[in-house]
C-alpha positions as CSV (number, residue, x, y, z in Angstrom):
1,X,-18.4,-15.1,-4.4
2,X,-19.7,-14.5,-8.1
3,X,-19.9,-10.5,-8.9
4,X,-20.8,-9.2,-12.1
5,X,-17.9,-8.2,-14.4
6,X,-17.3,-4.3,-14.1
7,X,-16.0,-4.6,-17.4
8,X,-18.0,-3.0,-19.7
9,X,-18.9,-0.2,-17.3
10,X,-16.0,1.4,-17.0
11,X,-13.2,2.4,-19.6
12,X,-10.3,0.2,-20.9
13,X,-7.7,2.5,-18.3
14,X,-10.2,1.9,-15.7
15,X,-10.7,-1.8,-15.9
16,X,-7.1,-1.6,-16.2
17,X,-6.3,-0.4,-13.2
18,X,-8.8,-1.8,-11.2
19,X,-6.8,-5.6,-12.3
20,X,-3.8,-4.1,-11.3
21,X,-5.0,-3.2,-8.2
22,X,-6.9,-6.4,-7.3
23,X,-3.6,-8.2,-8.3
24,X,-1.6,-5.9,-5.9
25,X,-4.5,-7.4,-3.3
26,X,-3.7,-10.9,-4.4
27,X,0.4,-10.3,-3.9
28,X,0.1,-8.8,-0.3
29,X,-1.8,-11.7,1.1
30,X,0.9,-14.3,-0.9
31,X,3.2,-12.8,0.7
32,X,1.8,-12.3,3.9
33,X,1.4,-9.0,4.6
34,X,-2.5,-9.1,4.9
35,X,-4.8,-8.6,8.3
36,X,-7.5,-10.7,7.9
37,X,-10.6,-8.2,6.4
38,X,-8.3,-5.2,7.6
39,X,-6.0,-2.6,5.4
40,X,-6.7,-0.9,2.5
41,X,-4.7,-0.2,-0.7
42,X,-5.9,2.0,-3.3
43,X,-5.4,3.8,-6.5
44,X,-6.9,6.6,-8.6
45,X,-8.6,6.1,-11.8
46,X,-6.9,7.0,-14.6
47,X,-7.5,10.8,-16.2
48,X,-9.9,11.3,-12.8
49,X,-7.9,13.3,-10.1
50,X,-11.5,13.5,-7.7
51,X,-11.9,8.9,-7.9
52,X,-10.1,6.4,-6.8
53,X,-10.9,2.6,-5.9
54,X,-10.7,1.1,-2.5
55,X,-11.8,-2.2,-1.2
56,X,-15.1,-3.5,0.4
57,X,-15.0,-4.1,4.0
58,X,-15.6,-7.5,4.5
59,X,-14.1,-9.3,1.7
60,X,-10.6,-11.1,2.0
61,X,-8.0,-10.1,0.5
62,X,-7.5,-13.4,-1.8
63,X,-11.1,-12.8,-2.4
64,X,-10.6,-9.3,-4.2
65,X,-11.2,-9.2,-7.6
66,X,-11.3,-6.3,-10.2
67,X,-15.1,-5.9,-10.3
68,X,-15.6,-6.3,-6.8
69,X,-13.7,-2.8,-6.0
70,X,-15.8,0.3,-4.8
71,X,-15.5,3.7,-6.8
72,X,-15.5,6.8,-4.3
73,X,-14.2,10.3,-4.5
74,X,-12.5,12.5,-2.1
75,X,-15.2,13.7,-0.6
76,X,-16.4,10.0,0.9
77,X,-19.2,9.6,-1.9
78,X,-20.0,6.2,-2.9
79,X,-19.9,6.2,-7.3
80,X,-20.3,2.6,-7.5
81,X,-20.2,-0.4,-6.0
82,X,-20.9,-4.1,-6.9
83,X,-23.8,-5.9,-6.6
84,X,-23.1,-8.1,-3.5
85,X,-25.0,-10.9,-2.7
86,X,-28.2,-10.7,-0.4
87,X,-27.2,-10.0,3.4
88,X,-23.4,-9.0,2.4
89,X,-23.7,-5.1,2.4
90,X,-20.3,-4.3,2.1
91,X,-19.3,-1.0,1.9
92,X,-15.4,0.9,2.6
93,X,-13.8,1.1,6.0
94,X,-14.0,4.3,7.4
95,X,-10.6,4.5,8.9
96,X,-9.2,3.5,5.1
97,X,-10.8,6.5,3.4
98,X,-9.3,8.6,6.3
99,X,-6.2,8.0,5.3
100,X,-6.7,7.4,1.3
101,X,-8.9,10.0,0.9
102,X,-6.5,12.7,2.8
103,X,-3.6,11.0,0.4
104,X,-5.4,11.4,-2.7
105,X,-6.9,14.9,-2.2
106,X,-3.5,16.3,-1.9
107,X,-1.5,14.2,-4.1
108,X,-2.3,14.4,-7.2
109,X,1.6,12.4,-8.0
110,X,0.3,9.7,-6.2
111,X,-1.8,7.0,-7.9
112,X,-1.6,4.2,-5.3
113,X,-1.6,3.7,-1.7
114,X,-1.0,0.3,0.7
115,X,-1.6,0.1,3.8
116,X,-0.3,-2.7,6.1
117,X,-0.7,-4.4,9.3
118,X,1.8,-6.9,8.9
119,X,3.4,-8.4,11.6
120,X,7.0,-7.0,11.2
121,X,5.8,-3.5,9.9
122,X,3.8,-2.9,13.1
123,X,6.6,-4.1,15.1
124,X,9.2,-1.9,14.0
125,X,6.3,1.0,14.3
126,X,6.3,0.4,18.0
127,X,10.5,0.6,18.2
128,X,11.7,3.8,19.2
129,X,15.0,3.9,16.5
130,X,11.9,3.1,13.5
131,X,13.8,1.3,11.0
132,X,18.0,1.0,11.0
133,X,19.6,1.0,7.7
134,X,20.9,-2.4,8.8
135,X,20.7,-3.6,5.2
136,X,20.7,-2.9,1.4
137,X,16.9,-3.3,1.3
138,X,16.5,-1.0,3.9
139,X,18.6,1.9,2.8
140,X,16.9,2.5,0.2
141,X,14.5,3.8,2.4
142,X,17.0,5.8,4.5
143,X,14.5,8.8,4.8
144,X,10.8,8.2,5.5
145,X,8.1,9.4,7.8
146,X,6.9,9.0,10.8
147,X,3.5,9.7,12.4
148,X,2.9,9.3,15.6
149,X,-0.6,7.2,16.9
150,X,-3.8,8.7,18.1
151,X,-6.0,5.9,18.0
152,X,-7.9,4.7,15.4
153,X,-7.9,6.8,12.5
154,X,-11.3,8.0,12.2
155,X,-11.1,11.7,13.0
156,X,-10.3,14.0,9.7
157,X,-8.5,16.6,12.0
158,X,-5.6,14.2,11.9
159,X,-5.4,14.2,7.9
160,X,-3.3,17.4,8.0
161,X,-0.9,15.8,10.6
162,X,-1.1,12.9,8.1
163,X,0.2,15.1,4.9
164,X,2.6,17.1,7.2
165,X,4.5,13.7,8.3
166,X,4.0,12.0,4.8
167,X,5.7,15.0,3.3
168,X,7.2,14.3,0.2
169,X,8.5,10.5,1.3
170,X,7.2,7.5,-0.3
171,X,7.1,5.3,3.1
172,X,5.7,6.5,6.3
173,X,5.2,4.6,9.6
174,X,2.0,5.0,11.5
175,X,3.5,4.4,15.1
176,X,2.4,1.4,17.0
177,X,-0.2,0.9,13.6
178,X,1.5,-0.2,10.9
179,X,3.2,1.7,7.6
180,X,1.8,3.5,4.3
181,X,3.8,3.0,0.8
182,X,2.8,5.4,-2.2
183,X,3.9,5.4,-5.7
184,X,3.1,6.7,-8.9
185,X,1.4,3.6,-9.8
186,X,0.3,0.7,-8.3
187,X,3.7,-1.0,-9.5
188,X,5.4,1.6,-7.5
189,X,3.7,1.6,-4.5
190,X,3.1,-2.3,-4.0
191,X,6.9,-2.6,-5.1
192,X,7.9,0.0,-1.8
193,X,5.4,-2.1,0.3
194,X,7.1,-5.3,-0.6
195,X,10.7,-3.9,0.0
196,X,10.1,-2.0,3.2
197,X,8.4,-5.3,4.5
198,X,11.7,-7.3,3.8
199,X,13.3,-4.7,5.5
200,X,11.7,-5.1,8.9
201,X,11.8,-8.9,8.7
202,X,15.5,-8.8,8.1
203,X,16.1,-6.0,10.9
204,X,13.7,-8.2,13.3
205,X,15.6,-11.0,12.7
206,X,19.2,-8.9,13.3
207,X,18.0,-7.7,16.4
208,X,16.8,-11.0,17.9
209,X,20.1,-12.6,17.2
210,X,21.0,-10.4,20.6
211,X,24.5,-9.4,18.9
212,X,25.9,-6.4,18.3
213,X,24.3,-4.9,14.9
214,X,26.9,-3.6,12.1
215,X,25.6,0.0,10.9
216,X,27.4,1.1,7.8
217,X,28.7,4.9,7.8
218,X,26.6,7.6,7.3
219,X,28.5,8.4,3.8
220,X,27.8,4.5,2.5
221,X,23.7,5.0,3.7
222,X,23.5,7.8,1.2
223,X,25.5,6.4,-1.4
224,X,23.4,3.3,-1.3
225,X,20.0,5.2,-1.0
226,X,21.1,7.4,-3.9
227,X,21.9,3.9,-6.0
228,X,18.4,3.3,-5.3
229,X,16.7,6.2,-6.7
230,X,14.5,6.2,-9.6
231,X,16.3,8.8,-12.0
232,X,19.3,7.0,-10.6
233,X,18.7,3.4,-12.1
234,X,15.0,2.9,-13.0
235,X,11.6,3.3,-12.1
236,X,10.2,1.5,-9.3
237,X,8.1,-1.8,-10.0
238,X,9.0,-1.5,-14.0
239,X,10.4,-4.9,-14.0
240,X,9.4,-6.3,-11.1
241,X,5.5,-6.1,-11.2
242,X,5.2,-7.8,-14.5
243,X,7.0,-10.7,-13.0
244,X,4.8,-10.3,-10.0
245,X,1.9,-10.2,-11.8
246,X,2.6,-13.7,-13.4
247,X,2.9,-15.1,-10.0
248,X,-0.1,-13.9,-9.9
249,X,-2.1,-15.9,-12.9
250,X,0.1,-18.9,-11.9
251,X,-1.8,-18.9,-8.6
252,X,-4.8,-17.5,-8.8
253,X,-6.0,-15.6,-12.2
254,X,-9.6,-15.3,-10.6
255,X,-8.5,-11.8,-9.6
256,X,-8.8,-10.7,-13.1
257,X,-12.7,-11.1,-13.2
């Protein structure tokens, strides 16, 4: 699908981020965490706390590239949005700006958003213990939220039930739906997305084995979780998402256009 380049429409931190965000696309359908034309992961503009970018409804996402991202503001009003081809009027997923929207309007420490259906995430969302600190991975997320489902999330009277659960965690489940992952930037977030994902794959995988699970001590969870922490060791996605972003070229730079 050929889209003009956004390019010189928008400002260098702009464009910027709307690579970043189409690479962060890219990375969750390599490693298989998409849903088909479903899900939505988004981030604020840069120096604009009332914009962020979100993804046209329709498009795949190893078909999302940094011009072909819609600009809309908390409020649901469309800024821009590409010039699709004839008989392809794509425009955002309700249910996505739901969520983003509420996240964004009352965040302003949050610059990105992902959204999964994956396979393993939903699983665990449909478990009643949520996710065990079975693991290293998964102790780092040793407190997150949970939110429990009421259908399809179209209503905006469940956006404060939404921000109550999120709180101030970085990871929330939607129960039998899926799971959120914030950040500070898109590094962050895709970085929590991609290490909460391993963590419900491994615990899966433990739990099928139909033997009895080894649960480290409260006192080694915390320990472990603390290790984890930002202002403990380093920022989240700092290393990891230029290395992730050269998987990126080496597979597919098209998401750069």
């Amino acid at each position: 699908m050929s889209i003009p380049s956004m390019q010189p429409h928008c400002t260098p931190e702009e464009w910027q981020a709307r690579v970043d965000l189409a690479a962060c696309y890219r990375l969750v359908d390599m490693f298989n965490m998409g849903d088909g034309i479903l899900n939505h992961i988004s981030a604020r503009v840069p120096g604009d706390a009332e914009h962020f970018l979100l993804n046209p409804f329709g498009m795949m996402y190893e078909e999302i590239c940094a011009s072909s991202l819609i600009k809309v503001d908390v409020e649901g009003r469309v800024l821009w949005e590409p010039e699709f081809p004839p008989g392809l009027p794509y425009k955002f997923n309700p249910a996505g700006f739901v969520i983003h929207g509420a996240i964004h309007a009352a965040r302003p420490d949050v610059a990105a958003i992902v959204h999964t259906h994956s396979l393993a995430t939903m699983a665990i969302s449909a478990l009643d213990s949520g996710l065990l600190p079975l693991t290293q991975t998964s102790m780092r997320f040793a407190t997150i939220g949970y939110h429990d489902y009421e259908g399809v999330v179209l209503s905006f009277e469940e956006r404060e039930r939404l921000l109550a659960n999120m709180a101030d965690h970085e990871v929330m489940f939607l129960r039998n739906h899926g799971v959120l992952a914030i950040g500070a930037t898109i590094a962050h977030a895709f970085n929590n997305t991609y290490r909460v994902e391993r963590a419900c794959r491994s615990q899966l995988m433990a739990q099928a084995a139909n033997a009895k699970l080894v649960v480290p001590r409260q006192d080694i969870v915390e320990k472990t979780n603390h290790a984890y922490k930002p202002g403990t060791r380093r920022a989240y996605g700092v290393l990891e998402w230029p290395a992730m972003r050269r998987l990126a070229d080496r597979l597919d730079p098209s998401y750069k256009t």
